[in-house]
C-alpha positions in Angstrom: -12.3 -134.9 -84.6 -14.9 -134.8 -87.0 -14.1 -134.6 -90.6 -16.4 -134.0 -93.7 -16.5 -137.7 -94.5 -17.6 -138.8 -91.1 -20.0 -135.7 -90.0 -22.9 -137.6 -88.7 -26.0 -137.5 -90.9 -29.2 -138.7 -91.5 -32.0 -138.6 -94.3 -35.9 -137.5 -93.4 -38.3 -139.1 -96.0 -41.3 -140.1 -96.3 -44.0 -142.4 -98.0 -45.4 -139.6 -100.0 -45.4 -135.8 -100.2 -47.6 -134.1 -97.8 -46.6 -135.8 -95.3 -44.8 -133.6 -93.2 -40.8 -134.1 -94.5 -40.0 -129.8 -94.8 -41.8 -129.5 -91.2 -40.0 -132.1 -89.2 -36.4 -131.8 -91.6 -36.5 -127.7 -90.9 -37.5 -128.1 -87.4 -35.0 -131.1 -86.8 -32.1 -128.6 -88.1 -33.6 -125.9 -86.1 -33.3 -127.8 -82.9 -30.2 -129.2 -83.5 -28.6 -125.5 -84.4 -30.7 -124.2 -80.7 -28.5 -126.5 -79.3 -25.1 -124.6 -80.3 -24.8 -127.6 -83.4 -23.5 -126.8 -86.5 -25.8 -128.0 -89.1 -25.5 -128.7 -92.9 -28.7 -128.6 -94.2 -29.3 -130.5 -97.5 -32.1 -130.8 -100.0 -33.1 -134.1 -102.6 -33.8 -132.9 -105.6 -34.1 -129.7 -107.4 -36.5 -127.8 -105.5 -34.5 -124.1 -104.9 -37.6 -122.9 -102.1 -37.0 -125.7 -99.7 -33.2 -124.9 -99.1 -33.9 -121.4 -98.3 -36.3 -122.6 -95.0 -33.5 -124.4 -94.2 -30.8 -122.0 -94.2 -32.8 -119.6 -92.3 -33.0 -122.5 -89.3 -29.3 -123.2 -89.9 -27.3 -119.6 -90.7 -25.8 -121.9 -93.5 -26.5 -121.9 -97.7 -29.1 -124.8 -98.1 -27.5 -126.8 -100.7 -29.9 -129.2 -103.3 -28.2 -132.9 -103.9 -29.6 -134.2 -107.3 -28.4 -137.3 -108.7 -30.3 -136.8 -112.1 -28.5 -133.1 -112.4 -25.6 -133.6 -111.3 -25.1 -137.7 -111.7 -24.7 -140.3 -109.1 -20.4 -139.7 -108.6 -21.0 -136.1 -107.4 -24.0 -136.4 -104.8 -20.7 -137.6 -102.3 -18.6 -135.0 -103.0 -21.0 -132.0 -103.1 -22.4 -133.3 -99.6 -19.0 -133.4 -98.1 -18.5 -129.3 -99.8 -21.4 -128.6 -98.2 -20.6 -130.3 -94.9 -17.6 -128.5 -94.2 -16.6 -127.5 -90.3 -19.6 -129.0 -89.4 -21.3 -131.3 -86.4 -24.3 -132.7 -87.7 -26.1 -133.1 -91.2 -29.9 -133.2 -92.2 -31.2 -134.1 -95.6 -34.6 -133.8 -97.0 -35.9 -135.8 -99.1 -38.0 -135.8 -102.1 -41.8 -136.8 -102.5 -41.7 -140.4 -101.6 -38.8 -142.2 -100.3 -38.6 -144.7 -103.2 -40.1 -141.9 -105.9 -37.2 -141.0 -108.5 -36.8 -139.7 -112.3 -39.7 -140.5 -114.2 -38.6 -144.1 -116.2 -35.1 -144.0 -114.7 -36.0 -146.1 -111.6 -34.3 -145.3 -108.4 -32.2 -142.6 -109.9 -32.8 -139.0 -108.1 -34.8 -140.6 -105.7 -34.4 -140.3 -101.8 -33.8 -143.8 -101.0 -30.7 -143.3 -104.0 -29.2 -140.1 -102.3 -29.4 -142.5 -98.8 -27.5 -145.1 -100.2 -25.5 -143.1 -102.3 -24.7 -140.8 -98.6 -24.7 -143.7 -96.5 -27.2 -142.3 -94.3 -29.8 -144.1 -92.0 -33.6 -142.5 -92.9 -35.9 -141.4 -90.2 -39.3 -141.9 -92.2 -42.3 -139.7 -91.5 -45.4 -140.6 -91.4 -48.6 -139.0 -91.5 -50.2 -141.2 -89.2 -54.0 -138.7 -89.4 -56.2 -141.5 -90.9 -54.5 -144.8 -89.5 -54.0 -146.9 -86.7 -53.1 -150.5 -87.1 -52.1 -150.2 -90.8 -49.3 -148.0 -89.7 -47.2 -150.9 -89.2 -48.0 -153.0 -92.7 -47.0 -149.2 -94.1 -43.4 -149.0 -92.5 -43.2 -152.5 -92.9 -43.4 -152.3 -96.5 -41.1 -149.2 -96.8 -38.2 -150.5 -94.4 -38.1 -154.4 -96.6 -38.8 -152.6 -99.8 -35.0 -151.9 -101.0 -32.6 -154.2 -98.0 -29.7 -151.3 -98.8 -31.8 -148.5 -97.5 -31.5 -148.6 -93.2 -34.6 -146.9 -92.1 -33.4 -146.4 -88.7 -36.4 -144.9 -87.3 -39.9 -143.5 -87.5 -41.4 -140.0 -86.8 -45.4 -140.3 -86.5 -46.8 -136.8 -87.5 -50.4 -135.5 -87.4 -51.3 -137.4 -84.4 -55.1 -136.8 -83.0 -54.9 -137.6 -79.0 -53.0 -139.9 -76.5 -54.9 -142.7 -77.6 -54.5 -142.5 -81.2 -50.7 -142.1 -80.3 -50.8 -145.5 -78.3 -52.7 -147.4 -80.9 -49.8 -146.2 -83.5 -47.2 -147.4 -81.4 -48.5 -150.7 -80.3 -49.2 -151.8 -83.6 -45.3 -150.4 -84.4 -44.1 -152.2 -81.8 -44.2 -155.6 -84.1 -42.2 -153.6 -87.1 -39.0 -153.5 -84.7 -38.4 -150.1 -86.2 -38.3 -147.6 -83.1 -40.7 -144.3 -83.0 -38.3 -141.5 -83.0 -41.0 -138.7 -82.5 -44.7 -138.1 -82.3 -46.2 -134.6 -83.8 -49.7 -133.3 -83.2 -51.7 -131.7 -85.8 -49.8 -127.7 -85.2 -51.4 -125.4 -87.7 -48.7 -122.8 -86.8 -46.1 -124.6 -88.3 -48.0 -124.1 -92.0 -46.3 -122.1 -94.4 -48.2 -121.1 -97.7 -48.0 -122.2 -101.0 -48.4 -121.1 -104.3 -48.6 -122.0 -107.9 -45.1 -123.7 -108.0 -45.0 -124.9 -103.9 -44.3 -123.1 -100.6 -43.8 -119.0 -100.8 -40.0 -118.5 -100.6 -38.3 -117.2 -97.5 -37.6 -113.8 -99.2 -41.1 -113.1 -99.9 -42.4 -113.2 -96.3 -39.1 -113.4 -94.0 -40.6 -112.1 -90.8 -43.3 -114.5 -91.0 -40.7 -117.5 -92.1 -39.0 -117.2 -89.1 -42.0 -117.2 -86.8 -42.7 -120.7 -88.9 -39.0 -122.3 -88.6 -39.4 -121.7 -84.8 -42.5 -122.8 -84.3 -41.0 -125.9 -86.1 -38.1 -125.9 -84.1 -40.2 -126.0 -81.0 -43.0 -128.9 -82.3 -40.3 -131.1 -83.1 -38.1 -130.2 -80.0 -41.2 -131.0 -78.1 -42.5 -134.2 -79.7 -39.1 -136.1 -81.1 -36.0 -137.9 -78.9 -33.6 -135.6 -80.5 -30.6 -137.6 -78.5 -31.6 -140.7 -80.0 -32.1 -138.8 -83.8 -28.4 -137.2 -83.0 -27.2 -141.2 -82.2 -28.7 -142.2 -85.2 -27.3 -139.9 -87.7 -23.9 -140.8 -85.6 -24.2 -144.5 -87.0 -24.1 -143.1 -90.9 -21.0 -145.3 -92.6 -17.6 -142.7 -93.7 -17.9 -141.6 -97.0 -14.9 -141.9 -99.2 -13.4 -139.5 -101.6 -12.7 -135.7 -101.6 -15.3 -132.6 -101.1 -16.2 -130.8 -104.1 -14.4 -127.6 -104.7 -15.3 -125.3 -107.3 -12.1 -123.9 -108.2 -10.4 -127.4 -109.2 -13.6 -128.4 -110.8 -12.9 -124.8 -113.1 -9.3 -125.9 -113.0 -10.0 -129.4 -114.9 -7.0 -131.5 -116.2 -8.5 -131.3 -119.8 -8.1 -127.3 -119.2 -5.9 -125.1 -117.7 -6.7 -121.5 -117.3 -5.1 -118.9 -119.2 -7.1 -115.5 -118.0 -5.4 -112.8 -116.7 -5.5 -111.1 -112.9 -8.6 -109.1 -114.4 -11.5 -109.9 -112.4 -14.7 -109.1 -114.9 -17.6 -107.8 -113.0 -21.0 -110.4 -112.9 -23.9 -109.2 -111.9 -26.7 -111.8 -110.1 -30.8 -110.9 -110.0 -32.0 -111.7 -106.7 -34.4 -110.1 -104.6 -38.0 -111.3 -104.2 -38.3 -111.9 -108.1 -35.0 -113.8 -108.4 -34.9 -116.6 -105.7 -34.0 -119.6 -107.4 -30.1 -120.3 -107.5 -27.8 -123.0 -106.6 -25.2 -121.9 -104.5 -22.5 -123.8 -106.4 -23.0 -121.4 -109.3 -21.8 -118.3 -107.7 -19.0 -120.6 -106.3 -18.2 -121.8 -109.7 -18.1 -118.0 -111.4 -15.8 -116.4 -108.3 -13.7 -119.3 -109.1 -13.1 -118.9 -112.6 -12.3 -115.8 -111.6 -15.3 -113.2 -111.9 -16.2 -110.4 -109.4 -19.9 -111.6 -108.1 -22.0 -109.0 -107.6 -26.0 -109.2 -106.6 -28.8 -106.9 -107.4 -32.3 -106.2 -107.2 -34.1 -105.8 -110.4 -37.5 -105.0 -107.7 -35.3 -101.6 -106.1 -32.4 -101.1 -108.0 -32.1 -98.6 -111.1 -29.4 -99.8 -112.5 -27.0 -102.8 -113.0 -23.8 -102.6 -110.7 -21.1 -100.6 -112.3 -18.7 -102.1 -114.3 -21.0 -105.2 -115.3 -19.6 -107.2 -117.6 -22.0 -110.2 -118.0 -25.4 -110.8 -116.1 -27.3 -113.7 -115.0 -31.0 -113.8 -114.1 -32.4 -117.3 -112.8 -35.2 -118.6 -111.9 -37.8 -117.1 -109.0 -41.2 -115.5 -109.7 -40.9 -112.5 -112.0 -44.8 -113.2 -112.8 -46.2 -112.2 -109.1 -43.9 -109.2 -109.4 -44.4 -108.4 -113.2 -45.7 -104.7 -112.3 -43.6 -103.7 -110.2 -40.8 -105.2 -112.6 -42.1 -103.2 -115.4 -42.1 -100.0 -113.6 -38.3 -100.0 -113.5 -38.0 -99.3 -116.9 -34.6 -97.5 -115.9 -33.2 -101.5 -115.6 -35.3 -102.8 -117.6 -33.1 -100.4 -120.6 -29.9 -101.1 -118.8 -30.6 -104.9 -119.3 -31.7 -104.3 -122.7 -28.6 -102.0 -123.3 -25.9 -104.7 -122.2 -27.5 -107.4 -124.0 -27.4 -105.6 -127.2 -23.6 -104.6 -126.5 -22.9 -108.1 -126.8 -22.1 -108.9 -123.3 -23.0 -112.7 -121.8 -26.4 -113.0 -120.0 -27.5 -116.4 -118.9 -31.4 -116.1 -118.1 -33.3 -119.3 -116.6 -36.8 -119.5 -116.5 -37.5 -116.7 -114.7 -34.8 -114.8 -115.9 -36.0 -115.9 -119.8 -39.4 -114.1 -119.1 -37.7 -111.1 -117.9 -35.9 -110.8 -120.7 -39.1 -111.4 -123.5 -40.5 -108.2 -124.6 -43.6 -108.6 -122.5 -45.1 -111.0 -119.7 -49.0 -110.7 -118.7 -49.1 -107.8 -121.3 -46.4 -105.8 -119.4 -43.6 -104.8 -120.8 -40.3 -106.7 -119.9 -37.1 -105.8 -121.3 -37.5 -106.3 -124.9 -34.4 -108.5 -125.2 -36.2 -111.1 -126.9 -38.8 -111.0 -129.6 -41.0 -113.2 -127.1 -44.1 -112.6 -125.2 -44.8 -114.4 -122.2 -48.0 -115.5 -120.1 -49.4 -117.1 -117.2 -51.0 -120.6 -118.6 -52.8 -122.9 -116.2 -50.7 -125.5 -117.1 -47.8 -127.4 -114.8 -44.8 -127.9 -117.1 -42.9 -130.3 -114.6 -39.8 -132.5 -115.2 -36.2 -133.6 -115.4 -34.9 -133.1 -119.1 -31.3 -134.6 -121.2 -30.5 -132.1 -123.6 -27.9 -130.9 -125.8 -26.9 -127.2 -127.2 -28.3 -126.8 -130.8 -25.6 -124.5 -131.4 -22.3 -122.0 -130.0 -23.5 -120.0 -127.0 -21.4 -118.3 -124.0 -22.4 -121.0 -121.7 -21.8 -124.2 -124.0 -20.1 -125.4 -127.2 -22.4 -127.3 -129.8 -23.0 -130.4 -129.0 -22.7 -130.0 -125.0 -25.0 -132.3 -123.4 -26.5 -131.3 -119.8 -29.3 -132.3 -117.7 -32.0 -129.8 -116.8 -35.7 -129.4 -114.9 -38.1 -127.3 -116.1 -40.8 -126.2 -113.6 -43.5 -123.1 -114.6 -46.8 -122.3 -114.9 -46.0 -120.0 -117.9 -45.9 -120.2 -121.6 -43.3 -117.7 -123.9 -44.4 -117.5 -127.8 -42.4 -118.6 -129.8 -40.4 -121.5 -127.6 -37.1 -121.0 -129.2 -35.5 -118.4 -131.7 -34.0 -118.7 -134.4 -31.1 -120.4 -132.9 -32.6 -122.0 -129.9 -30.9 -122.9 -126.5 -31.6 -126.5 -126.1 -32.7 -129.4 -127.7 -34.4 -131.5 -125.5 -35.0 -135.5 -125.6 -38.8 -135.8 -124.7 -42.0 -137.9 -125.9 -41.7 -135.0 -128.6 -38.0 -134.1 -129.4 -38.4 -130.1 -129.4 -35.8 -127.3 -129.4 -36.3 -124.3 -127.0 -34.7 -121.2 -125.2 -32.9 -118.6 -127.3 -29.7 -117.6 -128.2 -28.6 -114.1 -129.7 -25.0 -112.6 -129.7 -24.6 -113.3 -125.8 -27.7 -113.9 -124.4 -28.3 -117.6 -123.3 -32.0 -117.6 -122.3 -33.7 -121.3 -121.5 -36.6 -122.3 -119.5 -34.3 -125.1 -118.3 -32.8 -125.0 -115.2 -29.3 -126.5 -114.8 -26.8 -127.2 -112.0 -23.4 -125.9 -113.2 -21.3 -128.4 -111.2 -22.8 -131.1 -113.5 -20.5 -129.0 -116.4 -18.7 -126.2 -114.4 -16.9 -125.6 -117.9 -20.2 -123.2 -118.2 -19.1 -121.3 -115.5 -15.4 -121.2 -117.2 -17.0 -120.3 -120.7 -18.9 -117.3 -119.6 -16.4 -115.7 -117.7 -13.9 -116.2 -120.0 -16.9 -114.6 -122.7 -17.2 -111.5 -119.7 -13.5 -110.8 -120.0 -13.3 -110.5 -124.5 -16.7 -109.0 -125.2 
């Protein structure tokens, strides 16, 4: 029988991005799930876009595995939550194998989730303006770091026959077997927009037509038996699964709420994509009543709502048709003001400003918003300034921040966050119980967040 800690697994990565890791990982859990597998799909990192290509090839939550958010001891355990009742495990990686945290050195990286999974790495290469130097490439990535196994290569954007037969003679002296061999497939492109790929919920019929055509490429081109017998070989994995109601449940604090079940209400819709799926694990646990909604189509906030949170997604693409629900848009507005808890990331924190792109928002927040060209990219260490409903002052989390927006001012007059950067700053806002940040956080780093704002959702 196969149990969590033993499910086979194996890691696709890669010398650098754009070289073909979401097409072969996507298609690779694809074909694996064609073939009645069940298939835990994983993502390095904290991209949110990735996971949800991979849970529509799967039927399973794509869950991120980020060693920066979340720290080193919990990448195990969260991959063995995620890994649950299942046959077979793929992870994606993150730009190049060996590229972590800015300064930290292997930290976050792919070739640290490997070694921290025990997981051989199938690397792919995009082979489209090589021959011969192929082999010094793999070369160099397989005796790089001797801990990381790279038990395999997949040779991607291959021009003919020939071209495939140079590659693999000159591999032939690496000792490193060629697991696959892709073709330049244009079909299998998905597009991309000012923050990465468009997500699954913006463009589902098409998505599907893209993780099959996936599916079939890499059915067609890779040795799926000899991928399967490689992820077999991954090393047991000790230690328990992650669960989120004994991570609420800590020794340090024992619950004391009630039977009462306070009503949380979730964005999602197009707007509202980007959420870990530990969060809404963590808030059922502690004992809310999870409820989603559309802030695109619906008028108003589910009844009963006690406490609302808005993450991250792309409010900006839909900022008209966002404004023109001005019906929600006073409902949000209304709770706020009544003191109830709303946690707002990013996205959420420019719905809530008063305007975005000269459009009005909801007004909770004496903030404007706008597009910028500027990429603010990158993992951040910071601490709460003050008392909020997600942290006590003086909580220290880690968070990424990733827009292409700008909200004046950066932080209210009791701000969110202060961050360590080059340039120590204080952002986000917080006001009786709104919690609004740009920073996005992965509560099962601190699931006393999740524990705090319910227990604020059951007294305001």
């Amino acid at each position: 029988m196969v149990t969590s800690s033993s499910v086979p697994r194996l890691v696709v990565a890669a010398p650098s991005s754009g070289s073909g890791k979401t097409t072969v990982a996507t298609g690779l859990m694809a074909a694996f799930a064609a073939r009645g597998l069940a298939v835990s799909p994983h993502k390095v990192g904290p991209d949110y876009i990735d996971p949800g290509y991979h849970a529509l090839a799967t039927g399973r939550v794509g869950r991120n595995l980020d060693a920066y958010l979340c720290g080193p001891e919990l990448v195990g355990p969260l991959f063995l939550h995620g890994a649950r009742g299942c046959d077979i495990a793929v992870v994606e990686g993150v730009m190049g194998l060996y590229d972590g945290a800015a300064g930290e050195g292997e930290l976050a990286s792919t070739a640290h989730v490997a070694k921290l999974l025990r997981a051989p790495v199938v690397l792919v290469v995009d082979a489209s303006s090589q021959s011969r130097s192929v082999a010094a490439l793999v070369h160099g990535f397989v005796s790089w770091d001797p801990q990381v196994r790279v038990g395999g290569v997949i040779l991607n954007k291959v021009a003919s026959d020939r071209h495939e037969v140079m590659l693999r003679e000159a591999l032939e002296q690496t000792g490193v077997p060629v697991l696959g061999v892709l073709r330049r497939a244009p079909q299998v492109d998905t597009p991309s927009r000012h923050l990465g790929l468009v997500p699954v919920a913006e463009r589902r019929a098409e998505a599907v037509e893209a993780v099959a055509a996936m599916a079939a490429q890499v059915s067609g081109g890779c040795d799926l038996d000899a991928l399967a017998g490689l992820a077999r070989s991954a090393g047991a994995l000790s230690g328990a699964a992650w669960d989120a109601a004994e991570a609420v449940s800590s020794p340090t604090h024992h619950p004391t709420w009630s039977d009462e079940k306070p009503r949380v209400a979730v964005a999602g819709g197009e707007a509202f994509t980007f959420s870990y799926a530990e969060h809404t694990e963590l808030l059922t646990a502690a004992g809310a009543e999870v409820v989603p909604f559309d802030p695109l189509r619906d008028e108003e906030l589910p009844e009963e709502t006690r406490g609302l949170v808005i993450g991250g997604g792309f409010p900006e693409v839909y900022a008209a048709e966002l404004s023109a629900n001005e019906p929600l848009r006073k409902a949000v507005a209304h709770l706020a003001e009544s003191g109830a808890p709303v946690a707002a990331e990013c996205a959420g924190l420019l719905y809530l400003c008063r305007e975005l792109d000269g459009l009005p928002m909801c007004g909770v927040l004496d903030a404007g918003a706008r597009m910028t060209e500027r990429l603010t990219l990158g993992y951040r260490d910071a601490v709460a300034v003050g008392d909020s409903v997600l942290a006590a002052a003086g909580t220290r989390m880690r968070g990424h921040e990733f827009h292409r927006t700008a909200v004046e001012p950066g932080a209210g007059a009791e701000p969110a966050w202060g961050l360590r950067t080059p340039q120590r700053r204080v952002e986000g806002f917080v006001r009786r119980g709104v919690h609004a940040s740009y920073l996005h956080t992965h509560w099962a780093a601190e699931p006393g967040v999740a524990r705090r704002f319910v227990e604020r959702c059951r007294t305001s």
